[in-house]
N, C-alpha and C positions, 0 to 999 in steps of 0.2 A: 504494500500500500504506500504510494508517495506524499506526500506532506507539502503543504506549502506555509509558509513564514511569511505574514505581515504584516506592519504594525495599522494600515489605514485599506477600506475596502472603500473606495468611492465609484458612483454607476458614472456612465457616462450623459452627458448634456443633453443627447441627441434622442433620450431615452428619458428623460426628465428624473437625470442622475437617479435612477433606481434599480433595485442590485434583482433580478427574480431568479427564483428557483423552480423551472420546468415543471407542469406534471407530470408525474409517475417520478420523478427527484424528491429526498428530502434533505434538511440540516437538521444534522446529529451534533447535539452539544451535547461533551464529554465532561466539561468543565462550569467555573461559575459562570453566567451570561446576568450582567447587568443593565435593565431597561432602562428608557427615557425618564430624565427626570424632571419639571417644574412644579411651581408655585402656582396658587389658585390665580391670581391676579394678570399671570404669563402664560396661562395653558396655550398650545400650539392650534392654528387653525384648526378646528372642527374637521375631521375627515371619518368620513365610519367605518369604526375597526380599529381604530388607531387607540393605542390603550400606552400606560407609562404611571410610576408613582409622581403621587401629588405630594408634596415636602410639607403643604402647609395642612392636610387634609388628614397628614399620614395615612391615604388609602392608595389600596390600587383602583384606575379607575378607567372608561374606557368611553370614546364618542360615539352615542346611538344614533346619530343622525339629526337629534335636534338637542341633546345635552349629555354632559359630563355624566354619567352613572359612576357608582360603586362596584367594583368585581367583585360578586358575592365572599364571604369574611365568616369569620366567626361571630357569631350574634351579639347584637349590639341592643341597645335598648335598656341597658343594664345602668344602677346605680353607679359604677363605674367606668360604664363606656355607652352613655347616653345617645339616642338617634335625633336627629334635629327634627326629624318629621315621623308620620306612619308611611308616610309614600316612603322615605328611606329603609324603612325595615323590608319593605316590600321590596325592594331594589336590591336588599340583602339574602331575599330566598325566604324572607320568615311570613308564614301565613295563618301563626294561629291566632286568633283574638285573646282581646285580655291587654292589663297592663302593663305600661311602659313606661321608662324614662325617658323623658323628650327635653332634649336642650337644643331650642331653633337656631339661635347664633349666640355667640361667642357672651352678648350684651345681655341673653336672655336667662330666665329661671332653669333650675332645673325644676321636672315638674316629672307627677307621675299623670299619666293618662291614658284612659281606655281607648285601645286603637282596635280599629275595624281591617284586617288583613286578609279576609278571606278573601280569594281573588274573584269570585263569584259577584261581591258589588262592587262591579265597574273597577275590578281592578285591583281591590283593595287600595288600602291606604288612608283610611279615612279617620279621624279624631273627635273625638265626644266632649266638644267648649263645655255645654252647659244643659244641665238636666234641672224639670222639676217630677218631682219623683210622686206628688200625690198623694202622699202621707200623711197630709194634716198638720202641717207645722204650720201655722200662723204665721205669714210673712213677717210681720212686722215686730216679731220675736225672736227669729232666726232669718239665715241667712234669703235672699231674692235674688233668683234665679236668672242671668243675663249673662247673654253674650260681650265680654268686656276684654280688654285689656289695660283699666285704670285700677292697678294694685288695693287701693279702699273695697272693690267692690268684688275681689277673688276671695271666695270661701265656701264651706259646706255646712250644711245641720247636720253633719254626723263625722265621725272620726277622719275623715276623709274625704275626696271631694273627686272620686274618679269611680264609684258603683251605682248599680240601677236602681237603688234603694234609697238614697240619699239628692235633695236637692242640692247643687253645685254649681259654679261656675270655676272654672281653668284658668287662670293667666294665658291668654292671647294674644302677650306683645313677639312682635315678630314672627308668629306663624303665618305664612303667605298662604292662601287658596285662590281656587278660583272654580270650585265647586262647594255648593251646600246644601243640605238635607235636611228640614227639620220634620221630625218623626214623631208620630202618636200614638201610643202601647195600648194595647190590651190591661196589661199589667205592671207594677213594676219589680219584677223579680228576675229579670235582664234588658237589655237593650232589644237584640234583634228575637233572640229566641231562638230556637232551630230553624233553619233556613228560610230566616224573617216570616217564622207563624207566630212572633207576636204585635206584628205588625197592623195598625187602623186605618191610618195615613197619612200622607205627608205632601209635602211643599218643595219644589227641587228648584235651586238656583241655579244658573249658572253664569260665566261672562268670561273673554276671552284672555282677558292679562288679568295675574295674580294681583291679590292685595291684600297687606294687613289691617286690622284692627290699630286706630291710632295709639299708641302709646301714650298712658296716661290722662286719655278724652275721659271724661265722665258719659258723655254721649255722641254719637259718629253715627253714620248713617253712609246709604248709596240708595241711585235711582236708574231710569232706565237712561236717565243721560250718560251712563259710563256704557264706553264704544262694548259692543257686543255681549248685553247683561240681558238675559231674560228669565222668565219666572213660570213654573208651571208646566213644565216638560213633563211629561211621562216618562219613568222608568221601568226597566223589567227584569228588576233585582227580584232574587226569591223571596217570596210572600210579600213583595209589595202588590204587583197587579195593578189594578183598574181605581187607585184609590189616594188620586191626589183631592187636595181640598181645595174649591171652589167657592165662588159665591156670587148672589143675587146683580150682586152691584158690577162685578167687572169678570165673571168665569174665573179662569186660572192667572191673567194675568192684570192691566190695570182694571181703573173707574173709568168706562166713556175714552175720552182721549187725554186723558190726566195722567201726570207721573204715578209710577209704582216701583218701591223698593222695598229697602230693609235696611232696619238699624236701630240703635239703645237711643231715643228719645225724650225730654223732660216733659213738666209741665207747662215752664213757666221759662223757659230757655229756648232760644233757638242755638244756642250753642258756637265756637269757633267756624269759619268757614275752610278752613284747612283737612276739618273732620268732614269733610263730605266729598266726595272722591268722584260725585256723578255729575251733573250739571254745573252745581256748585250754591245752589239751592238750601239753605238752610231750613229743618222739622224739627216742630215740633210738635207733641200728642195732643190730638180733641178730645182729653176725656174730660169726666165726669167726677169729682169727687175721691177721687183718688187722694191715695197717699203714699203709696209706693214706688214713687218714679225715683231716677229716670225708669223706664220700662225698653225692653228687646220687643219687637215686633212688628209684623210685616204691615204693609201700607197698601192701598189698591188705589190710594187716589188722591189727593190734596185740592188748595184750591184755587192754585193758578200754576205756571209751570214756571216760575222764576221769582226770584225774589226769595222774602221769610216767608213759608207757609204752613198751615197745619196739617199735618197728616192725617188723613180719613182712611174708615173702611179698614180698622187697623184690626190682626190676628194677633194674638199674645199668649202669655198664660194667664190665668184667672187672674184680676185684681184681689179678691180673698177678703172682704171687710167686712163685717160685722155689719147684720143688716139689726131692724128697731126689734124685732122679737129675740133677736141674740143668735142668729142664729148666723150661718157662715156659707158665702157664695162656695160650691164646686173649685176647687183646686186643680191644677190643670191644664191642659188648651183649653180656650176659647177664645170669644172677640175681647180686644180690649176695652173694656167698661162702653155701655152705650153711649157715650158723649162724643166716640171718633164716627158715629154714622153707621156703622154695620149690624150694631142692632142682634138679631139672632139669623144675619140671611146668608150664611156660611152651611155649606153643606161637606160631604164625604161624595166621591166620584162613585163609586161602587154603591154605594146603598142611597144615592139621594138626600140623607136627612144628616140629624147632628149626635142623634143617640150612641153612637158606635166612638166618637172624639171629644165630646164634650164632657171637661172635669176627669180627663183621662190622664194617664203620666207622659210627657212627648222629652223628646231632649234632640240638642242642635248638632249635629257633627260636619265637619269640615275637611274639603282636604284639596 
């Protein structure tokens, strides 16, 4: 067998200096072979296949065609070696549900939270911000359940703030999506259930560039003025089906030709204009009597399409007060208090009516 000795292999120009090895040839390395190395900030044009360690990432990592992935590793997600997302675990090979460690960037908490992996919804990868679990805990005794990422407002009524059991909300800062679900249970003695049979209904976001939750907003919101956001899609995750929620005033997506979004809204605030990512339209809630804002919850309509407006036709979780005979609104989904307009004219897709979601446990996941 002859050998060859030398210190540099460069292809020629005419071939766009690249070295190939014939098929039915291969290379046999005998010895150590060290790959390419950069830094996140320097990774090398985007070519697919192209793989090399990241220095600043410490992973190996490879271009799929539209981004950097991870070369599947030993699991991550751990109190020790935290995954910045659920779509990373997934990116990892890991598909079971159940908790995790998620540290988004560098600035962010570490946090534990219930990731959705199964690759069956859509992929896996999905993250549970914030549940209200339907328990009976008087909001305004214990913690209020909302989509945040203003540190005052991350907490749980129970030891924890990441099971089906317990009302929560997640620190949010810096988790980017650009997909969202929010789901209405049967029960709450898990999230999906076996292959989402515990599933009533839900609400699907989407929109086409990621975004976080503002950093330390007390209230933030989006509308359909942000480029490629809409509301209402059908999915055909197991046991969802036929069973998004609707209503009188605008089907699945707005009111008439009025804005429709989502977002943690006050009473009495329209809040910064930097927290609003869609038009640039500042909301705030039409309710009634409340006392529990800011409040999380979807909009179908306002009352102009610019400017400060109030948000109508809003979905939430139950306001929860104490009515005059003492006794206590259904905890829950439902409309937000009748003062945003919507009243009780919100239905389920699959059965027509409200019996099957109303006062039921729902919680928000993201990914």
């Amino acid at each position: 067998m002859s050998s060859l000795s030398v210190h540099n292999l460069q292809g020629i120009s005419q071939y766009q200096n690249e070295i190939e090895i014939p098929n039915g040839h291969s290379l046999n390395i005998s010895s150590d072979m060290t790959l390419p190395r950069w830094t996140t900030p320097n990774r090398p044009s985007g070519v697919v296949g192209k793989f090399g360690w990241n220095t600043t990432l410490e992973q190996l990592e490879i271009y799929d065609g539209n981004e950097w992935v991870k070369i599947v590793s030993s699991a991550i997600g751990t109190a020790s070696k935290p995954a910045t997302s659920a779509l990373e675990l997934v990116q990892n090979g890991q598909t079971a549900n159940g908790v995790y460690y998620i540290k988004a960037t560098e600035d962010s908490p570490t946090q534990q939270i219930y990731c959705i992996l199964d690759p069956a919804y859509d992929g896996g990868g999905w993250m549970v911000l914030a549940n209200n679990a339907a328990i009976g805990i008087i909001r305004n005794q214990a913690h209020i359940p909302r989509l945040t990422a203003y540190s005052n407002h991350v907490g749980s009524t129970g030891p924890n703030s990441y099971t089906s059991n317990y009302n929560f909300s997640v620190n949010g800062k810096n988790l980017a999506f650009n997909k969202m679900v929010w789901v209405i249970t049967q029960s709450n003695t898990s999230f999906l259930g076996n292959n989402g049979g515990n599933v009533n209904g839900y609400i699907y976001y989407q929109w086409s560039n990621k975004l976080a939750i503002p950093d330390e907003q007390q209230y933030w919101g989006f509308d359909n003025g942000l480029q490629g956001f809409s509301m209402g899609n059908q999915v055909t995750w197991p046991g969802f089906g036929a069973k998004r929620m609707n209503s009188d005033y605008g089907g699945y997506g707005q009111y008439s030709s009025q804005n429709f979004g989502f977002g943690t809204y006050d009473d009495n605030s329209y809040g910064p204009i930097n927290a609003y990512p869609g038009t640039g339209t500042r909301y705030r809630v039409n309710g009634s009597n409340g006392q529990y804002y800011p409040v999380t919850c979807t909009m179908q309509g306002c009352s102009g399409n610019s400017g400060d407006q109030r948000a109508l036709y809003c979905w939430s979780w139950s306001d929860y007060q104490a009515t005059s005979s003492g006794a206590y609104q259904g905890i829950g989904f439902d409309d937000w208090q009748d003062g945003s307009g919507l009243g009780d004219q919100w239905r389920c897709e699959s059965t027509n009516n409200k019996t099957t979601t109303r006062g039921k446990p729902s919680f928000i996941m993201v990914k």
